[in-house]
N, CA, C and O atoms as a MOPAC input file, in Angstrom:
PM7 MOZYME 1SCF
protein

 N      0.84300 1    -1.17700 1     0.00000 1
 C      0.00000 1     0.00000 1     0.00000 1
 C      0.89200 1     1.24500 1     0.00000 1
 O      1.72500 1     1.36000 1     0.89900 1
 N      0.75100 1     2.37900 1    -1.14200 1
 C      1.57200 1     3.32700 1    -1.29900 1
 C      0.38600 1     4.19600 1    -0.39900 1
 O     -0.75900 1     4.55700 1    -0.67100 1
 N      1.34200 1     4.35400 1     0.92600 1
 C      0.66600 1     6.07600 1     1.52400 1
 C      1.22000 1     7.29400 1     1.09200 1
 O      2.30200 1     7.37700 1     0.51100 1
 N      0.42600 1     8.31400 1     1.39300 1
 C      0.57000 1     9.80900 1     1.08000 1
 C     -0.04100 1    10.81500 1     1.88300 1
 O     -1.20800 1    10.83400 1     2.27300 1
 N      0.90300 1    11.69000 1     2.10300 1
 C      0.17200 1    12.45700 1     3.29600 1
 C      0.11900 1    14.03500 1     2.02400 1
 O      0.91200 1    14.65800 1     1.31700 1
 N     -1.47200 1    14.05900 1     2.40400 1
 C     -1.70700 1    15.00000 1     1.80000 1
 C     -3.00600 1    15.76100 1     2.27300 1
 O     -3.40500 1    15.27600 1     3.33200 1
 N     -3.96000 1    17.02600 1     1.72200 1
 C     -4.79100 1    17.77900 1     2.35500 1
 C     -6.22500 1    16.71600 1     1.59600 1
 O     -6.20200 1    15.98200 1     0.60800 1
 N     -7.38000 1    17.05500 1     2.57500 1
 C     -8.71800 1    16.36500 1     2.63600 1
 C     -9.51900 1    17.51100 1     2.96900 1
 O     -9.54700 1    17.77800 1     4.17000 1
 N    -10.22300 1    18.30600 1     2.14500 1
 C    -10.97100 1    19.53200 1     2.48300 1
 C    -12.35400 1    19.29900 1     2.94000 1
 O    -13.08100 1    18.90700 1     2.02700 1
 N    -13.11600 1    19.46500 1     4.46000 1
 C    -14.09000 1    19.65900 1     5.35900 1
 C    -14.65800 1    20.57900 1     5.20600 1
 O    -15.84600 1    20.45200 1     5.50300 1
 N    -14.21200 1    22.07500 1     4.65800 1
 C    -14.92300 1    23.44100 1     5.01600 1
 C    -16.22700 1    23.60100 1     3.87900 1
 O    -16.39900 1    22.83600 1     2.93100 1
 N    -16.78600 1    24.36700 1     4.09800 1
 C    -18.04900 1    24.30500 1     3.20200 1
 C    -17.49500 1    26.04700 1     2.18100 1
 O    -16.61300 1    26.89600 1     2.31000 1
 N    -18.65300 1    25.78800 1     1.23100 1
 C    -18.08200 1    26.57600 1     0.26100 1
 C    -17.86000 1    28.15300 1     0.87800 1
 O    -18.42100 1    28.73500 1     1.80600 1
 N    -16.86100 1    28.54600 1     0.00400 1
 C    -16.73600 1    29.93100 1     0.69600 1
 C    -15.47400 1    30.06800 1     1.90200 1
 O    -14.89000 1    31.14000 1     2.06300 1
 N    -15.13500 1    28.78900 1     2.74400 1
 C    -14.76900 1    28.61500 1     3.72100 1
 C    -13.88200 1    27.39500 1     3.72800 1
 O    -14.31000 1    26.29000 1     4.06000 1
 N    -13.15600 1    27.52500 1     3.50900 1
 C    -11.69700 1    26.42400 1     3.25900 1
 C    -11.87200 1    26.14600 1     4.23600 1
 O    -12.42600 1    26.91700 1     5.01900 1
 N    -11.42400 1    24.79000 1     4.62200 1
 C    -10.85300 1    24.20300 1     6.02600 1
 C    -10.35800 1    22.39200 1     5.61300 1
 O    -11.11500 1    21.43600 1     5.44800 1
 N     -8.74400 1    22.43500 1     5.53800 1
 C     -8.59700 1    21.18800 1     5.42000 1
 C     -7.94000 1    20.12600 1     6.52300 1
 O     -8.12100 1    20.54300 1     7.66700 1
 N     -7.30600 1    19.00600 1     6.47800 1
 C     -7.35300 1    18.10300 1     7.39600 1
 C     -6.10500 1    17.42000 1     6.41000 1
 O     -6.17000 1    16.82500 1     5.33400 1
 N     -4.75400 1    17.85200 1     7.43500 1
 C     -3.56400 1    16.82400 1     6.87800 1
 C     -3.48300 1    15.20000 1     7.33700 1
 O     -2.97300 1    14.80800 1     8.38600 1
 N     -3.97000 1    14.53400 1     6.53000 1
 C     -4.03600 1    13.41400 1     6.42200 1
 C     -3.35800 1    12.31100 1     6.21300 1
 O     -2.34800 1    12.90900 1     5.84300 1
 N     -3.05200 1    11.19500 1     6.13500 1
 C     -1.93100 1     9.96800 1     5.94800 1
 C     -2.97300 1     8.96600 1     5.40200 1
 O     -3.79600 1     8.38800 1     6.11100 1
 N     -2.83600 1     8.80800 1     3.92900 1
 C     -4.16300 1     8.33900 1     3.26700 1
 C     -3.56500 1     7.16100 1     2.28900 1
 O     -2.40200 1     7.22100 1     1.88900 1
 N     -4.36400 1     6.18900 1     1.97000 1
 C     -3.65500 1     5.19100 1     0.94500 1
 C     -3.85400 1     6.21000 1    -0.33900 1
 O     -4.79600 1     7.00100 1    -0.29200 1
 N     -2.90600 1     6.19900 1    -1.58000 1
 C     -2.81500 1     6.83400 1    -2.65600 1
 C     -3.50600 1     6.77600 1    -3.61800 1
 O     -3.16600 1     7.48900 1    -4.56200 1
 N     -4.80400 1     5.87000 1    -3.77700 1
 C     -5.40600 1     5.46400 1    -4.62700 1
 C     -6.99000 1     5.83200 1    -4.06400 1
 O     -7.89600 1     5.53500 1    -4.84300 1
 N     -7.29200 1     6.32900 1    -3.02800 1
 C     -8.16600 1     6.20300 1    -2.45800 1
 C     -8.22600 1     7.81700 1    -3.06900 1
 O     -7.23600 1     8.42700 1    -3.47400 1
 N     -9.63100 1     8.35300 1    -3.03300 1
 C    -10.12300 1     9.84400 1    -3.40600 1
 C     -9.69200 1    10.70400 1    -2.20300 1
 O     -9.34200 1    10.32600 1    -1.08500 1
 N     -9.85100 1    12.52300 1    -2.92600 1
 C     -9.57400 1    13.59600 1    -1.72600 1
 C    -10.03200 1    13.61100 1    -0.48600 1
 O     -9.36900 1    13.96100 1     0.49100 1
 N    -11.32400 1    13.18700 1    -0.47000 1
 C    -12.19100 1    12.99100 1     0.59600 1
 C    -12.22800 1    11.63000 1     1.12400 1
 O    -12.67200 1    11.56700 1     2.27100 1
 N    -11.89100 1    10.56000 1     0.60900 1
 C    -11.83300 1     9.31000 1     1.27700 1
 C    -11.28100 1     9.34600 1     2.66300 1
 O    -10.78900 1    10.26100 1     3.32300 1
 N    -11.63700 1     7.34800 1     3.05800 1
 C    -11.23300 1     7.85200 1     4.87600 1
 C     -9.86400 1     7.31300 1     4.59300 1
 O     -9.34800 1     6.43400 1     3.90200 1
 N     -9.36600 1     8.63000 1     5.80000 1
 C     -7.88100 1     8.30200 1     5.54200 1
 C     -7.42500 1     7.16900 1     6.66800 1
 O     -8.18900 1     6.78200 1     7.55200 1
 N     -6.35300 1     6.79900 1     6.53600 1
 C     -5.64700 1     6.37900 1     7.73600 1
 C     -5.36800 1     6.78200 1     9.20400 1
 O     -5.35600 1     6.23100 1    10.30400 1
 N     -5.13900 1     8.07000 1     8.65900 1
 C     -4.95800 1     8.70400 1    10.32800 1
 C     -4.83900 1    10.66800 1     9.94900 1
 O     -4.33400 1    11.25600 1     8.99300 1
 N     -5.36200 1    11.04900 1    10.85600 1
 C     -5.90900 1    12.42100 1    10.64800 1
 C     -4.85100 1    12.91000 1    11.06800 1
 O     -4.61800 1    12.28900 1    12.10500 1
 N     -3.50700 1    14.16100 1    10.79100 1
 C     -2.52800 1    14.33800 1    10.99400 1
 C     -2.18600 1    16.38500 1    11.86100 1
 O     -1.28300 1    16.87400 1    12.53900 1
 N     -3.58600 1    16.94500 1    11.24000 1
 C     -3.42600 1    18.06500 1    11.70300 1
 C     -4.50800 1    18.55600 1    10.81600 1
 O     -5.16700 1    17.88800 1    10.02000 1
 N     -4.59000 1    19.80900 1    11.06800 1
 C     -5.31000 1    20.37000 1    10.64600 1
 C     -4.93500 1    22.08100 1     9.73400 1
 O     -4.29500 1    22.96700 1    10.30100 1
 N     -5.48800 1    22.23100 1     8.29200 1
 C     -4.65500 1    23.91600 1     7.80500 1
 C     -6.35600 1    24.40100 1     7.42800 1
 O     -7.28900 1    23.77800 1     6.92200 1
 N     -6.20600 1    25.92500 1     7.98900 1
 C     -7.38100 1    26.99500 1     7.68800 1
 C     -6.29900 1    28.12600 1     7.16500 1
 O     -5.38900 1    28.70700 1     7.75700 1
 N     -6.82200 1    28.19900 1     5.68900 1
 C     -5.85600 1    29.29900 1     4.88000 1
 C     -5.98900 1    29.94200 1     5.47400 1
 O     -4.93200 1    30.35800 1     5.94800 1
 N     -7.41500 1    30.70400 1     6.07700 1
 C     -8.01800 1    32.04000 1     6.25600 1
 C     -7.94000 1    32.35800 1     7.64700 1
 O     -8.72300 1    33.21000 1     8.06800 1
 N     -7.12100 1    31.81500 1     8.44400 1
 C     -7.09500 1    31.78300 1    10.18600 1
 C     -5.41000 1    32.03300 1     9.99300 1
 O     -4.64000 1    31.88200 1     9.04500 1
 N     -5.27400 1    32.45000 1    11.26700 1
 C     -4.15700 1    32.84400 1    11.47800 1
 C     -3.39500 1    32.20500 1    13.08300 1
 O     -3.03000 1    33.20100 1    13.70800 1
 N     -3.12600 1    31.13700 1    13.74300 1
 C     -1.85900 1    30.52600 1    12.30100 1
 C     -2.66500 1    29.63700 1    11.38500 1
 O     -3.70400 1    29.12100 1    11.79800 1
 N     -2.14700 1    29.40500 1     9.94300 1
 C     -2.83000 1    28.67700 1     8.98600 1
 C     -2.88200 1    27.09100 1     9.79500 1
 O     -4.00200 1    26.71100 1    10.13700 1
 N     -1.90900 1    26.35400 1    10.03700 1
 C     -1.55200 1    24.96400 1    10.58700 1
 C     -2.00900 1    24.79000 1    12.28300 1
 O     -1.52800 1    25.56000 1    13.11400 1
 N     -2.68900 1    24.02800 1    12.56500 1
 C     -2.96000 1    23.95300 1    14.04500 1
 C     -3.23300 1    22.76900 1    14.66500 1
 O     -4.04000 1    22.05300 1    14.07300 1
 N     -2.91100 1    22.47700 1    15.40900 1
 C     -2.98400 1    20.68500 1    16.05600 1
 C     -2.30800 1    19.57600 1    15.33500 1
 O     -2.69000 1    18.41300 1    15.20200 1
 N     -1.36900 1    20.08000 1    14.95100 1
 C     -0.37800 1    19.40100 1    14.04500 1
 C      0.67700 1    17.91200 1    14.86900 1
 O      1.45000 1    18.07900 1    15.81300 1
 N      0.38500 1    16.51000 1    14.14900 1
 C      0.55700 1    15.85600 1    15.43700 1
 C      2.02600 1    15.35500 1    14.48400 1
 O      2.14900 1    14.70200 1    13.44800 1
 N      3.18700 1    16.14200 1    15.58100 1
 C      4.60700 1    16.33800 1    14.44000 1
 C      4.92200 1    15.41600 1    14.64600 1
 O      5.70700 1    15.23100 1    13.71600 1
 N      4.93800 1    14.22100 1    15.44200 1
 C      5.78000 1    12.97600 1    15.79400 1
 C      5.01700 1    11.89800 1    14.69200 1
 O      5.72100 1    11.07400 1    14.10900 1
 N      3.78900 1    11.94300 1    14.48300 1
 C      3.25900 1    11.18600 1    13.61700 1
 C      2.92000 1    11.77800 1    12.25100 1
 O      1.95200 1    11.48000 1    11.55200 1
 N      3.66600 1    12.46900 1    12.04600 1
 C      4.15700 1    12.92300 1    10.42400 1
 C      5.78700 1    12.23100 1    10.36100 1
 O      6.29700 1    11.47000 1     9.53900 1
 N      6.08500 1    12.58100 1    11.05300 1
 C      7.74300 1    11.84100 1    11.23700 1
 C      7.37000 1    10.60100 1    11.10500 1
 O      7.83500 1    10.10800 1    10.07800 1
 N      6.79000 1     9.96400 1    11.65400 1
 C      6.99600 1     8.83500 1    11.57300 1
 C      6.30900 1     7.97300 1    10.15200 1
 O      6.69000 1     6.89700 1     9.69100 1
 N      5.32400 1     8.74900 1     9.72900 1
 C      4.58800 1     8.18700 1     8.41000 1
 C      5.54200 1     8.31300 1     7.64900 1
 O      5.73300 1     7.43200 1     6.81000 1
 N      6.69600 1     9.81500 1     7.75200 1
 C      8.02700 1     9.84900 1     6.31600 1
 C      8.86800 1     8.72800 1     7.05600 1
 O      9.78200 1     8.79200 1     6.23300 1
 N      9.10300 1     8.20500 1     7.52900 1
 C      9.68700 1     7.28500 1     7.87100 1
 C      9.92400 1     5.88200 1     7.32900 1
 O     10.83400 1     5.20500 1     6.85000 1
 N      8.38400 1     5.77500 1     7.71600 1
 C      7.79000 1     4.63100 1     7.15800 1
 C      7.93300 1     4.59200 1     5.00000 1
 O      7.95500 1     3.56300 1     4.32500 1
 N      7.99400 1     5.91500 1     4.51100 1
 C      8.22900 1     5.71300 1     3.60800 1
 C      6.63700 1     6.40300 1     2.80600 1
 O      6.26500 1     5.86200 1     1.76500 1
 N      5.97000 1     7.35500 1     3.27500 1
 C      5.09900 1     8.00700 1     2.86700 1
 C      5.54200 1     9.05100 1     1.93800 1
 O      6.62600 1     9.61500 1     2.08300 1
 N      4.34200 1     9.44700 1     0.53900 1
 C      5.33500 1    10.16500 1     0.08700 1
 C      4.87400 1    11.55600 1     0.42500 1
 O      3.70700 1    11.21000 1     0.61400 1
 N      4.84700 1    12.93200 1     0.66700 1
 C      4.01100 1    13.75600 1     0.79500 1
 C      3.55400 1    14.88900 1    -0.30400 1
 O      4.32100 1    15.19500 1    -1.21600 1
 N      2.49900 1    15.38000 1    -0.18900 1
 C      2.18200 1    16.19200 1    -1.23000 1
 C      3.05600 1    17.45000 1    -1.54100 1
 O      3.98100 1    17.79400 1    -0.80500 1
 N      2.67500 1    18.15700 1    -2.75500 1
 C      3.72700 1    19.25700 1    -3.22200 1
 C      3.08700 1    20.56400 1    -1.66200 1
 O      3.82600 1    21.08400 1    -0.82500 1
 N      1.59800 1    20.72300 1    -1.78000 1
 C      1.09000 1    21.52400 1    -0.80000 1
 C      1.71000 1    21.45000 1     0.65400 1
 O      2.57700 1    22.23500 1     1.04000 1
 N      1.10200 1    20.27700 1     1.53600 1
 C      1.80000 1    19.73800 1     2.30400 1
 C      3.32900 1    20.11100 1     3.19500 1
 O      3.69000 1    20.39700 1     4.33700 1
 N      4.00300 1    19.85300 1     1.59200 1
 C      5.27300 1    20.00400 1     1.91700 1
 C      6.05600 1    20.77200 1     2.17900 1
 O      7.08400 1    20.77300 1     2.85500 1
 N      4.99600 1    22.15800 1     1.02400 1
 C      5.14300 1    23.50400 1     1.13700 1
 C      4.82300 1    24.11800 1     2.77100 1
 O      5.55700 1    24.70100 1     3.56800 1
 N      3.99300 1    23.87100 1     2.81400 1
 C      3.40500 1    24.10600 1     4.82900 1
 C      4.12500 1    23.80700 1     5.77800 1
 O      4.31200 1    24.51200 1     6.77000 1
 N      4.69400 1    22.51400 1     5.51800 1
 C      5.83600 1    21.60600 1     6.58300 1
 C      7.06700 1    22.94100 1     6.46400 1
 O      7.43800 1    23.61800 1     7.42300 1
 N      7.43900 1    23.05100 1     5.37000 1
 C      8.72400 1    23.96500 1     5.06500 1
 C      8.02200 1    25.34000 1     5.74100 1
 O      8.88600 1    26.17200 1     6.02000 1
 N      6.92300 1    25.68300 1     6.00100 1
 C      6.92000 1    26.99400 1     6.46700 1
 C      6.83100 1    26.87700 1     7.69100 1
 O      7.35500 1    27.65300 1     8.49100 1
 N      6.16900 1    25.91200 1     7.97800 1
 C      6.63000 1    26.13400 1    10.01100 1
 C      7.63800 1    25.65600 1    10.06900 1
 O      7.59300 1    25.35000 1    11.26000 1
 N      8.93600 1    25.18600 1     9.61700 1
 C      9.86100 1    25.13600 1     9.92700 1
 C     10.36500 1    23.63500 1    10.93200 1
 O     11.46300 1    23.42700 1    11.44900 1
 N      9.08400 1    22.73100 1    10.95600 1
 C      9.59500 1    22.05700 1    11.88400 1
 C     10.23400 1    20.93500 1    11.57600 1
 O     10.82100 1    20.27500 1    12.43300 1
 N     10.17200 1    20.52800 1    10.01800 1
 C     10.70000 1    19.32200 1     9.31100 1
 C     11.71700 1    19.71800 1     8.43100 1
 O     11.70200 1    19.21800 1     7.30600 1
 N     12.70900 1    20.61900 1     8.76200 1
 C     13.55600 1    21.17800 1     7.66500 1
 C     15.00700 1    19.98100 1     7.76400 1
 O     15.53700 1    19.82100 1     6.66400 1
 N     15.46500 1    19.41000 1     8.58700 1
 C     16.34600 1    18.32400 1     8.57100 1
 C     15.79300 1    16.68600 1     8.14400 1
 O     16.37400 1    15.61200 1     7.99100 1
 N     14.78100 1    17.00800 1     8.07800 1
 C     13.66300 1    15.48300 1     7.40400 1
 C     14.08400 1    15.06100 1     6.19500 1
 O     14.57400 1    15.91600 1     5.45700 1
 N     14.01500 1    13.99700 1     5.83000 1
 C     14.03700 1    13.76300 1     4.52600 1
 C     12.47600 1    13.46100 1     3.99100 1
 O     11.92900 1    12.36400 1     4.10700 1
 N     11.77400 1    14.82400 1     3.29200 1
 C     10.69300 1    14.36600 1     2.72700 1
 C     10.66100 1    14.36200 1     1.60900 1
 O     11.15800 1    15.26000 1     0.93000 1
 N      9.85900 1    12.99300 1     0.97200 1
 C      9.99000 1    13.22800 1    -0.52400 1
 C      9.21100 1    14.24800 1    -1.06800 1
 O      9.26800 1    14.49200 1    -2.27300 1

């Protein structure tokens, strides 16, 4: 099973709100994921919140690949910059 941690959008129209996820790769945007990883609201300030960092580490670990978005976010809080993410 190829995982991927990538965004799953909840918010209703008008109102972004997504859910960083650890999802099998074949499965749709909205499908159930594996494990719910944090949470990003473009429109809130901070964008990223309840972010569960030990179990993102450990999904790249395992060999997850992560999204281009995602990855972009990880790189802005700064907390996975010695990681190897794909």
């Amino acid at each position: 099973m190829a995982v991927r941690i990538r965004l799953m959008r909840v918010g209703r129209k008008h109102l972004p709100q997504y859910r960083i996820v650890a999802t099998d790769s074949r499965e749709a945007r909205s499908g159930k994921p594996l494990e719910v990883l944090g949470n990003y609201s473009p429109l809130q300030e901070p964008e990223l919140t309840s972010v569960k960092w030990d179990r993102i580490e450990y999904w790249i670990s395992q060999g997850a690949e992560v999204s281009e978005k995602v990855k972009a976010l990880l790189k802005k809080a700064g907390k996975l910059e010695g990681a190897e993410v794909r």
